[in-house]
SEFIVEX-117460 format. One record per atom (N, C-alpha, C, O): y, x, z. Coordinates in steps of 0.05 Angstrom, whole numbers, padded with zeros to 5 digits, always signed. Atoms other than C-alpha are relative to their C-alpha. Example, Ala and Ser with C-alpha at 12.3 -4.5 7.8 and 13.67 -1.06 7.14 Angstrom:
BEGIN
-00024+00018+00000 -00090+00246+00156 +00024+00018+00000 +00024+00039+00013 -00024-00016-00001 -00021+00273+00143 +00022-00015+00014 +00044-00005+00018 
***
This chain:
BEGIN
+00020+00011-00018 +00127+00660-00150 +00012-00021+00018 +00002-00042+00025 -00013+00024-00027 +00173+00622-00101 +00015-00028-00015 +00017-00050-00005 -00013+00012+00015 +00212+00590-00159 -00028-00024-00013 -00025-00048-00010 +00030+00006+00003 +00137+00568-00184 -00007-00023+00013 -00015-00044+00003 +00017+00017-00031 +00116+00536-00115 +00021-00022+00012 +00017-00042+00026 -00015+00021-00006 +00180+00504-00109 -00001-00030-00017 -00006-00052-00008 +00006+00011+00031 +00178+00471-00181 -00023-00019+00006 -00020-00043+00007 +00029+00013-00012 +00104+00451-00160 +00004-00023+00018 -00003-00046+00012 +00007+00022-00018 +00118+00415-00091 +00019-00017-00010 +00019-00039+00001 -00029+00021+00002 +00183+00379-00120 -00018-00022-00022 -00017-00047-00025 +00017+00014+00017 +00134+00362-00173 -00014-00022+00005 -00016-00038-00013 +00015+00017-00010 +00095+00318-00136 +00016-00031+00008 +00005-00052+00014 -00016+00029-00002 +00148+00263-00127 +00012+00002-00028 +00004-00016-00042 -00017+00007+00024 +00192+00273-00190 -00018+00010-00026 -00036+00026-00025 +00006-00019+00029 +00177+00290-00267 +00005+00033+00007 +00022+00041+00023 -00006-00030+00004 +00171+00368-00278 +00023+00009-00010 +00032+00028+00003 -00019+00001-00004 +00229+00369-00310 +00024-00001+00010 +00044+00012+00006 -00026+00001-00024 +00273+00346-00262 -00011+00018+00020 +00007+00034+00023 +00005-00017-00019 +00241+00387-00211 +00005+00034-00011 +00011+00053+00003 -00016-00034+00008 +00257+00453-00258 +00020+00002+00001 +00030+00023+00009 -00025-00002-00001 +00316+00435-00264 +00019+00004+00034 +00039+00017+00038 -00013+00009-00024 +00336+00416-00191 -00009+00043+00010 +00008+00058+00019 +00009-00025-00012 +00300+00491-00172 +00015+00026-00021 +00011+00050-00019 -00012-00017+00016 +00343+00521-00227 +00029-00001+00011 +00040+00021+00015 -00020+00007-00009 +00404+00497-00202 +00008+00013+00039 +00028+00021+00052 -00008-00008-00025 +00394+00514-00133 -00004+00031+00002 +00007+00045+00018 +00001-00028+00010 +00374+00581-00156 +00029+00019+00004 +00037+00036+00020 -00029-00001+00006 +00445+00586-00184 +00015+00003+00025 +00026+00024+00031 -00023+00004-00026 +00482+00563-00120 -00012+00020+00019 +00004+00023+00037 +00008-00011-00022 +00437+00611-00075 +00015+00029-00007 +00026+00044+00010 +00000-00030+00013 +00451+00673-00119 -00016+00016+00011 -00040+00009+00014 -00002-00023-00017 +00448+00740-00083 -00012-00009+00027 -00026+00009+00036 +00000+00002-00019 +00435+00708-00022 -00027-00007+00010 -00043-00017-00006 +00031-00008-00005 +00369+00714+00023 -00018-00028-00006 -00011-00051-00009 +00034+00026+00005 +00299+00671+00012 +00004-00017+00020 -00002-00041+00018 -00004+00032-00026 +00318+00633+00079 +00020-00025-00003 +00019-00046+00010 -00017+00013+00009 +00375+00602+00044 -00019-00020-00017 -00024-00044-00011 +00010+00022+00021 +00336+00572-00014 -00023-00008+00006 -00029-00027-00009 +00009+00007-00012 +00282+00565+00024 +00004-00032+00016 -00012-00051+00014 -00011+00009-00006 +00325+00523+00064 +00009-00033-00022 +00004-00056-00019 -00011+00026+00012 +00359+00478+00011 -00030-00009-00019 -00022-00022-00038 +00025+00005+00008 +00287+00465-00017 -00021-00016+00007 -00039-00027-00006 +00017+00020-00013 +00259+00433+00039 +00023-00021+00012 +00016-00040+00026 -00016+00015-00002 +00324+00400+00046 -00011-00026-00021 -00019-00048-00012 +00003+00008+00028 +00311+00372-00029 -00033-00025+00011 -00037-00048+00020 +00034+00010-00007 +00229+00358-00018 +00008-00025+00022 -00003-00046+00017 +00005+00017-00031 +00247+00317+00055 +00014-00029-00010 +00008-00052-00004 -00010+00029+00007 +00299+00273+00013 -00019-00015-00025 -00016-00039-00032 +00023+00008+00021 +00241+00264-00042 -00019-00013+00012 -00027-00033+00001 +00032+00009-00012 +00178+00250+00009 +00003-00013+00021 -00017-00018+00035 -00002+00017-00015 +00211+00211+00053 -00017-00024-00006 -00039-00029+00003 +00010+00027+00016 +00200+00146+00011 -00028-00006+00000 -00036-00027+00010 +00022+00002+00003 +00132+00158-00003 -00018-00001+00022 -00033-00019+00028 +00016-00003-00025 +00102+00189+00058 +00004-00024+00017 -00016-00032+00028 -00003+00013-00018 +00133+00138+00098 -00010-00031-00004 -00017-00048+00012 +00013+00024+00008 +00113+00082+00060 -00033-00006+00002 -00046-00027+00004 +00026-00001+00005 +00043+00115+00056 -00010-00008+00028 -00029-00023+00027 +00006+00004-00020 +00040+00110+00134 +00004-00021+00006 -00012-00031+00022 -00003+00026-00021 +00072+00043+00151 -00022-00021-00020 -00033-00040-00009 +00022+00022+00012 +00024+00005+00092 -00030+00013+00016 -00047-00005+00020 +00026-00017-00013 -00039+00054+00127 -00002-00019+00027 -00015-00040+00031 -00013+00012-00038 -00019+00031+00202 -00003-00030-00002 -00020-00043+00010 -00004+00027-00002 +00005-00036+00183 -00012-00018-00004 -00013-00040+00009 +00025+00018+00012 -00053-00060+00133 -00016+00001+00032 -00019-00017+00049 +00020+00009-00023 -00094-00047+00187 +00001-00008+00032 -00017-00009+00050 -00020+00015-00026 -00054-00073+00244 -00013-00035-00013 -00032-00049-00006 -00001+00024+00017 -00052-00134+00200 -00035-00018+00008 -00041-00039+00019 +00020+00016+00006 -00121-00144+00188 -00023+00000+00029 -00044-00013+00035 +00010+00008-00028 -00140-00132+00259 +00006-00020+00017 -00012-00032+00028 -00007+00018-00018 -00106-00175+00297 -00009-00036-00022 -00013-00058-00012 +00011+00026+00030 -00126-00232+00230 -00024-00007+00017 -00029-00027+00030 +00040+00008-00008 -00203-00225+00250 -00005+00000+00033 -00026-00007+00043 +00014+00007-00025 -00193-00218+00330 +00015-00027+00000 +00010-00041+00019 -00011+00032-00008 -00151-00285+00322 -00021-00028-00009 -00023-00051+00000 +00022+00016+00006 -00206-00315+00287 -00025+00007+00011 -00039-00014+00012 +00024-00001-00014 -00269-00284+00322 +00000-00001+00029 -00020-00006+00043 -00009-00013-00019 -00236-00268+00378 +00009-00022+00022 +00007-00015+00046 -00009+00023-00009 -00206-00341+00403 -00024-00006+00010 -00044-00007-00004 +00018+00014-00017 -00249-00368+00461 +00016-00039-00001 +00008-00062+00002 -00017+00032-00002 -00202-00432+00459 -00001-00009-00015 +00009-00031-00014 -00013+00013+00030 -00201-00446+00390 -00034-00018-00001 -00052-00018+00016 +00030+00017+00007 -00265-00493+00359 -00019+00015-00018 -00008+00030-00035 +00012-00021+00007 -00318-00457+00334 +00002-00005-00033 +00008-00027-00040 -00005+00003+00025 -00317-00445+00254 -00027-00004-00015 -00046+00011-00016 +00029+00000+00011 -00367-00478+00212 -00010+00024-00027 +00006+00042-00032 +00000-00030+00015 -00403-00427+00154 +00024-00006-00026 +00030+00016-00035 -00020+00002+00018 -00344-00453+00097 +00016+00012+00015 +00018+00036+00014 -00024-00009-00020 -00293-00446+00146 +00004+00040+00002 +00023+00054-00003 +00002-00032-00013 -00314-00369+00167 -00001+00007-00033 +00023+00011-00036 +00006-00012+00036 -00328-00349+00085 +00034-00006-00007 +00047+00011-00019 -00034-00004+00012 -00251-00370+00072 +00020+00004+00006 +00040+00004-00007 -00011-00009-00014 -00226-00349+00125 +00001+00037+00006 +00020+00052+00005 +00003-00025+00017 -00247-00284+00118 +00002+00006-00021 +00010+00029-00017 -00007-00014+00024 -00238-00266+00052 +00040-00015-00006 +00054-00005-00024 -00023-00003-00003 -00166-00297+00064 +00012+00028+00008 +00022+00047-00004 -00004-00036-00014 -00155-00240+00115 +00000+00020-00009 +00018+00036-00009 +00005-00026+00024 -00186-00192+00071 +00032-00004-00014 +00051+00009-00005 -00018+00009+00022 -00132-00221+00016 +00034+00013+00012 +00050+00029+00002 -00031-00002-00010 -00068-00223+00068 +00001+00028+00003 +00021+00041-00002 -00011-00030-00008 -00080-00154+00088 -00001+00017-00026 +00010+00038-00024 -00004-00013+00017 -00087-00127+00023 +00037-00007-00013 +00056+00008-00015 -00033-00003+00004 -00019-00154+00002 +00014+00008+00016 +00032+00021+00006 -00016-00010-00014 +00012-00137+00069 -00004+00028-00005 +00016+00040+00003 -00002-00023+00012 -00008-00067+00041 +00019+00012-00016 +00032+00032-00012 -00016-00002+00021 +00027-00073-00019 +00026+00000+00010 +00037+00022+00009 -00020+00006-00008 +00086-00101+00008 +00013+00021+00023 +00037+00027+00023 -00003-00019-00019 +00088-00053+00066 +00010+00031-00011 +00025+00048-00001 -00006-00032+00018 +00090+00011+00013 +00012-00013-00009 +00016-00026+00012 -00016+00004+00021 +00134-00020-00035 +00033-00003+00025 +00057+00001+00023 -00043+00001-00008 +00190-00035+00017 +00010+00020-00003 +00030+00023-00017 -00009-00033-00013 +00194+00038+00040 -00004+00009-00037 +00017+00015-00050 -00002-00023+00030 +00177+00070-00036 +00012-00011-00012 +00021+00003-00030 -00012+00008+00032 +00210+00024-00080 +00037-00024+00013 +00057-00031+00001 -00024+00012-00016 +00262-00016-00023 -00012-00035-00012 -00028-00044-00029 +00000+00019-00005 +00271-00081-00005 -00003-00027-00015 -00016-00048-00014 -00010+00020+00028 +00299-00114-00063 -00020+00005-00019 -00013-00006-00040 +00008-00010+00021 +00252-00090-00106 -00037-00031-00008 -00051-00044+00007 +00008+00022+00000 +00207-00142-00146 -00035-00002+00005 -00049-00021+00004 +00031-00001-00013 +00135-00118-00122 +00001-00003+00033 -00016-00016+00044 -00003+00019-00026 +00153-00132-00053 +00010-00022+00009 +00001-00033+00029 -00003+00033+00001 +00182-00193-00054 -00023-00018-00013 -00026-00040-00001 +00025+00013+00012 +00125-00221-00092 -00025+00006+00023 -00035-00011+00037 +00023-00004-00027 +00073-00187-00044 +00004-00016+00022 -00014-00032+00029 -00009+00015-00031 +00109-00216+00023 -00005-00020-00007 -00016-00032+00012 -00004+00026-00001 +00111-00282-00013 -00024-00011-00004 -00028-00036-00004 +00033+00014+00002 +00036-00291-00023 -00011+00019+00017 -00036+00019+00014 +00019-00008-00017 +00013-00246+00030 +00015-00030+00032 +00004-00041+00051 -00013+00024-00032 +00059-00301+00088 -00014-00024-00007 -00029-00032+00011 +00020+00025-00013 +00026-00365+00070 -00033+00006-00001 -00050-00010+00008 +00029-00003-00014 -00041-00333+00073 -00001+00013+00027 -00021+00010+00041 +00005-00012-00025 -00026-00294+00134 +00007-00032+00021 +00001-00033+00045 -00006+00028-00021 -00004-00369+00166 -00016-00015-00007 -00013-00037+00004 +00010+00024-00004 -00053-00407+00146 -00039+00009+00007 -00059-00004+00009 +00030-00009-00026 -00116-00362+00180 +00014+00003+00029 +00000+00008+00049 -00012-00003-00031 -00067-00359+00240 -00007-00031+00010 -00008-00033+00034 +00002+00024+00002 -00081-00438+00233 -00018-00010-00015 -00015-00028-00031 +00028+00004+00019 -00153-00434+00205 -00009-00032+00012 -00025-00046+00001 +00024+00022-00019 -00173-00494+00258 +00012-00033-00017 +00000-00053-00022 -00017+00018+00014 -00120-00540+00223 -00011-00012-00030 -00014+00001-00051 +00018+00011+00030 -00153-00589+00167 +00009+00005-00018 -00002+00013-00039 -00014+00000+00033 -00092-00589+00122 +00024+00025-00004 +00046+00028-00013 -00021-00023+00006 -00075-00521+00129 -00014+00015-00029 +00001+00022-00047 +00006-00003+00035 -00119-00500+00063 +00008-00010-00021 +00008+00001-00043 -00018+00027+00023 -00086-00555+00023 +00027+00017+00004 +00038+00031-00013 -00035-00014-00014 -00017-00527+00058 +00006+00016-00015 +00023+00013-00032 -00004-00029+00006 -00025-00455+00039 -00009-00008-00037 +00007-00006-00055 +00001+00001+00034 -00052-00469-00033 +00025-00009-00014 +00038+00006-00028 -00024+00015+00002 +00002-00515-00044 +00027+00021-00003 +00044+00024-00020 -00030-00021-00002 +00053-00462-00025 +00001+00021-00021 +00022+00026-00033 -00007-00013+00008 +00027-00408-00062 -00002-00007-00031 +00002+00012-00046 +00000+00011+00027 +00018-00450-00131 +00031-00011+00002 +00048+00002-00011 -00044+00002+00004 +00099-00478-00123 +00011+00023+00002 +00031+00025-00012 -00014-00027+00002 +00118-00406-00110 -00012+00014-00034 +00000+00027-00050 +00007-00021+00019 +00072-00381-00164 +00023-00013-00027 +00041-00001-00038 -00011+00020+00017 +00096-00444-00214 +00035+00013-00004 +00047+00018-00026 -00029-00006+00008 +00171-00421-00199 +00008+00024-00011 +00025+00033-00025 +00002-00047+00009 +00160-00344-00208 -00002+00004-00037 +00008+00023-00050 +00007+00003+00033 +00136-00366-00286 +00023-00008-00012 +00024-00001-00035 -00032+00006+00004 +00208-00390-00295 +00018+00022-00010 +00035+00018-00027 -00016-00025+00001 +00236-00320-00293 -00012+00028-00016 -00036+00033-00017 +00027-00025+00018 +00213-00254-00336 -00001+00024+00031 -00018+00041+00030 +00002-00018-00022 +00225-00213-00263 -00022-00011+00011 -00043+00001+00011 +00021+00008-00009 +00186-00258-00233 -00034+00005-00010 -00052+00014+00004 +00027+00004+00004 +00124-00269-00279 -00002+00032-00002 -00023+00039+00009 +00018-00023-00010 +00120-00192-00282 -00003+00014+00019 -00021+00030+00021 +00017-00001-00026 +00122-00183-00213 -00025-00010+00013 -00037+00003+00029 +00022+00002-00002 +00066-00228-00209 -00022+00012-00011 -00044+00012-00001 +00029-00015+00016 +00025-00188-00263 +00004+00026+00021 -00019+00033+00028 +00004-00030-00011 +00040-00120-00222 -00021-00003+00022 -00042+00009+00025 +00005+00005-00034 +00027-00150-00149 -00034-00003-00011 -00051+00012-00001 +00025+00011+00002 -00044-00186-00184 -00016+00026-00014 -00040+00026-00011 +00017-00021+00012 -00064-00116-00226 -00007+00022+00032 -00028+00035+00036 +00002-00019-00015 -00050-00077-00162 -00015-00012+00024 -00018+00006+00041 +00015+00014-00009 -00093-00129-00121 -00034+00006-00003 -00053+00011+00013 +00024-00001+00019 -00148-00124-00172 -00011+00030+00017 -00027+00039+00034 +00012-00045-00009 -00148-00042-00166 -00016-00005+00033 -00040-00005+00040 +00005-00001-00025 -00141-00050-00089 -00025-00004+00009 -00035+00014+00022 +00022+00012-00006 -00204-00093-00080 -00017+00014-00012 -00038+00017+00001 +00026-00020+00000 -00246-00043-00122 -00004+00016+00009 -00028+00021+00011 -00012-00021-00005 -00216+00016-00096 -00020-00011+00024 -00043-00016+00017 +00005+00012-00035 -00237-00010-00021 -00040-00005-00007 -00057+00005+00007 +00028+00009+00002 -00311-00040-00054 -00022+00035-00005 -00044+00041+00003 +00019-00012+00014 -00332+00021-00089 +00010+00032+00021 +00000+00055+00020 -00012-00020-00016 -00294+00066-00040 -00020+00006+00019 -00033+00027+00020 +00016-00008-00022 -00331+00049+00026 -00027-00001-00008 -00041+00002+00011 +00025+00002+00015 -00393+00043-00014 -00012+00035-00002 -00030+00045+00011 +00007-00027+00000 -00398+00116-00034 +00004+00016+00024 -00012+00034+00031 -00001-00014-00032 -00365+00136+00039 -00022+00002+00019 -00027+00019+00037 +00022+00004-00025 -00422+00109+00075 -00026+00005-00016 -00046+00002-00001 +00021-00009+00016 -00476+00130+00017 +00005+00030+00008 -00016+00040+00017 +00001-00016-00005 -00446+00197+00028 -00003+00020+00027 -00012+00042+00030 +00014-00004-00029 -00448+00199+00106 -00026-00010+00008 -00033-00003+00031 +00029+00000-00010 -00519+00174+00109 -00021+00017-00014 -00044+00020-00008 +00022-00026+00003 -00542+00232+00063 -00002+00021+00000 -00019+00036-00008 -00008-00020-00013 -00506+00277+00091 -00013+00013+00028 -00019+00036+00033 +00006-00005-00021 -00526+00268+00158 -00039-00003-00006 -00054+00010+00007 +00031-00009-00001 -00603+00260+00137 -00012+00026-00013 -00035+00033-00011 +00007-00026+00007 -00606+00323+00107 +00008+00021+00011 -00002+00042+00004 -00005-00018-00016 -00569+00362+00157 -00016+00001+00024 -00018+00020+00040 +00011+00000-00029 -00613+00328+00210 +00022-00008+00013 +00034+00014+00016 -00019+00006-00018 -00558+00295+00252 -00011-00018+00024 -00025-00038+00021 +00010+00025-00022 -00570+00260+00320 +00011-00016+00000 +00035-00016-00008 -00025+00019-00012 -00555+00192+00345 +00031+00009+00009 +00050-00002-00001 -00023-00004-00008 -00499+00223+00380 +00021+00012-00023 +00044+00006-00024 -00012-00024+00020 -00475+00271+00325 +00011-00019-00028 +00033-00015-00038 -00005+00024+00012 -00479+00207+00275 +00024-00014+00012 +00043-00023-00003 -00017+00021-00007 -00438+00170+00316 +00031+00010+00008 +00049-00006+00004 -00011-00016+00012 -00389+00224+00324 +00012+00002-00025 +00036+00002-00031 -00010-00004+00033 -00385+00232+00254 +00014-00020-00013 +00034-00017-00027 -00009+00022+00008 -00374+00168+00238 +00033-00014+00013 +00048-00027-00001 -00025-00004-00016 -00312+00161+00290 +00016+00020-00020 +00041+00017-00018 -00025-00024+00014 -00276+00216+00245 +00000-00012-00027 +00021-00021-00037 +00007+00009+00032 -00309+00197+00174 +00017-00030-00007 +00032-00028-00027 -00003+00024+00004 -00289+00121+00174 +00033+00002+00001 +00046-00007-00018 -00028-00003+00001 -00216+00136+00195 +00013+00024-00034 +00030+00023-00052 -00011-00017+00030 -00202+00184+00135 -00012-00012-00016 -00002-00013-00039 +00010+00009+00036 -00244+00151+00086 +00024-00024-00001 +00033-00028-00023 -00022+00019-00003 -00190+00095+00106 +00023+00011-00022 +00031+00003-00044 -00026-00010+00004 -00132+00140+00100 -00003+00010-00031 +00016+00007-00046 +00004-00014+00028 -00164+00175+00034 +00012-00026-00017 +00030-00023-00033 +00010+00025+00019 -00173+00099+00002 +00029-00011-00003 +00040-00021-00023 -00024+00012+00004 -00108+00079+00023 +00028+00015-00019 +00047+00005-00030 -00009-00031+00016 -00079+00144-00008 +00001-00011-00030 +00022-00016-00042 +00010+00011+00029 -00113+00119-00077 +00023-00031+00003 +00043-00034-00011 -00009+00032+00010 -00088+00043-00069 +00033+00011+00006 +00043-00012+00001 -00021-00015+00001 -00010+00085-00058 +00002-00005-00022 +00012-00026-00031 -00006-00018+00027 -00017+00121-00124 -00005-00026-00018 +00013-00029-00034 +00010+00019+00021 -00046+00064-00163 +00027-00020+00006 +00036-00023-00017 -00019+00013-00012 +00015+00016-00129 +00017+00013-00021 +00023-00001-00040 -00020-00004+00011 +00064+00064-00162 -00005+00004-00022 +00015+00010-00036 -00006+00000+00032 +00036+00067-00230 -00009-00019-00005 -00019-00012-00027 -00013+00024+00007 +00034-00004-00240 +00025-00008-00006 +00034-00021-00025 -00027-00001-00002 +00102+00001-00218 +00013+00012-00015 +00030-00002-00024 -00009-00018+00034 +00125+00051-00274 -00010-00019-00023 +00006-00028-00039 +00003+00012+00033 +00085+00014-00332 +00009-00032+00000 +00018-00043-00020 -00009+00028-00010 +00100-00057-00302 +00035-00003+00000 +00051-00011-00016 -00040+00006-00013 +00174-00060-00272 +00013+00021-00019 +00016+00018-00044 -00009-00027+00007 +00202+00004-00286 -00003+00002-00031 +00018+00008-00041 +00001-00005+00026 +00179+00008-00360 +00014-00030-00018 +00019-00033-00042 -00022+00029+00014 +00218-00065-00376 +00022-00005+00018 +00035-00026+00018 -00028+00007-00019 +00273-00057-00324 -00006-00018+00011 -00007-00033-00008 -00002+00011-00021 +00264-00099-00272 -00021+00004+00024 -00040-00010+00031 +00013-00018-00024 +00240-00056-00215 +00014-00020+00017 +00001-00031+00034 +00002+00016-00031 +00283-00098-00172 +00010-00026-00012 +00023-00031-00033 +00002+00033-00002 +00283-00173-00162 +00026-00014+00010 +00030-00037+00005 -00024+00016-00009 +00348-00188-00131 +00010+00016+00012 -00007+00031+00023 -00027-00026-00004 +00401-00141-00112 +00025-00006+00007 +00038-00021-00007 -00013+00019-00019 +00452-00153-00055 +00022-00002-00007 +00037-00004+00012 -00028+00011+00015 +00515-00165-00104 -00013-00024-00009 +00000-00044-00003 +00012+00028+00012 +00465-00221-00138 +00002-00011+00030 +00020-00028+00032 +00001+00029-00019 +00451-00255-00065 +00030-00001+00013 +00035-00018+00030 -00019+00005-00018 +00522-00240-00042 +00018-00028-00021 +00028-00049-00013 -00013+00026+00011 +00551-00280-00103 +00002-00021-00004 +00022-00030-00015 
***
């Protein structure tokens, strides 16, 4: 049973295999000796496994939406700036939308997959000239600017086989993202408005609900756009070797 449950949670970051094995092994080294021991080296094991992930899962959670807040009060939010005609606000927004979904990406991939690795470098490099050129929406030839940048970046990326399949991962896991998010809060808010009409909920009780509901359907969605991130990343990178993009013996030489 404990051997079981260990096997199970180790499971959840590694193959099963390696996780029998790693709980077979520590088995071994515990012997004779009490359940607090292996206990012990177990959550030792698990903490150096779920670091990566969990931590990645929180700073892309946090950060996306750090990101895309301060995006839309810089653009709704500017009393100084000139007001935005209806093109302007339509591409400017769905920029925002755009930067914070890559600053997602990019944000989980540093922490799960590191620095060097070629789904975050690709993310950072097309989520930065869209995140600078809604920071500088008022600017005529900052749309020309930013296109510009991210067609010479894309153009050079086709050069390289790391490159162009970091661009296919970053653009499949884009894709997902944006349905994941469409068809996500779609059912979230289908399911809190017939929830609460069939329970009978008050204004207050609604509003309530929705204060709790909207933050986890967040966290749930972002949960999904995680998991989907890292199996791109397996059949993409990982399944042709080049998980990472540049590796600090390549920039030291």
């Amino acid at each position: 049973m404990r051997s079981s449950l260990a096997e199970w949670l180790l499971a959840r970051f590694i193959p099963r295999s390696h996780a029998e094995a790693i709980v077979g092994d520590l088995q071994e080294s515990v012997g004779g000796k009490s359940g607090g021991e292996f206990l012990r080296l177990i959550l030792g094991v698990l903490c150096s496994l779920a670091w990566r992930p969990v931590g990645g899962f929180l700073l892309a959670a946090f950060g996306g939406a750090f990101v895309l807040f301060q995006l839309q009060a810089m653009f709704f939010g500017s009393a100084h700036l000139p007001a935005a005609n209806a093109l302007q606000q339509a591409w400017v927004s769905s920029l925002a939308l755009l930067a914070a979904f890559l600053w997602v990406i990019a944000l989980y991939s540093s922490i799960r997959f590191g620095l060097w690795d070629a789904m975050t470098w690709m993310s950072a490099s097309f989520a930065l000239p869209a995140t600078v050129a809604v920071c500088f929406w008022w600017q005529q030839w900052m749309p020309s600017l930013a296109v510009g940048a991210v067609i010479a970046f894309l153009i050079s990326a086709m050069f390289f086989r790391k490159g162009r399949l970091g661009v296919a991962a970053v653009a499949a896991t884009v894709a997902i993202e944006a349905f994941v998010w469409m068809i996500g809060l779609t059912l979230s808010m289908t399911l809190l408005a017939t929830g609460a009409k069939r329970l009978g909920f008050t204004e207050s009780t609604v509003k309530t609900t929705l204060e709790i509901w909207l933050p986890a359907s967040y966290l749930f969605l972002t949960w999904l756009i995680c998991a989907a991130c890292v199996r791109i990343h397996r059949l993409v990178l990982e399944g042709h070797g080049t998980a990472s993009c540049f590796s600090p013996d390549e920039i030291h030489s």
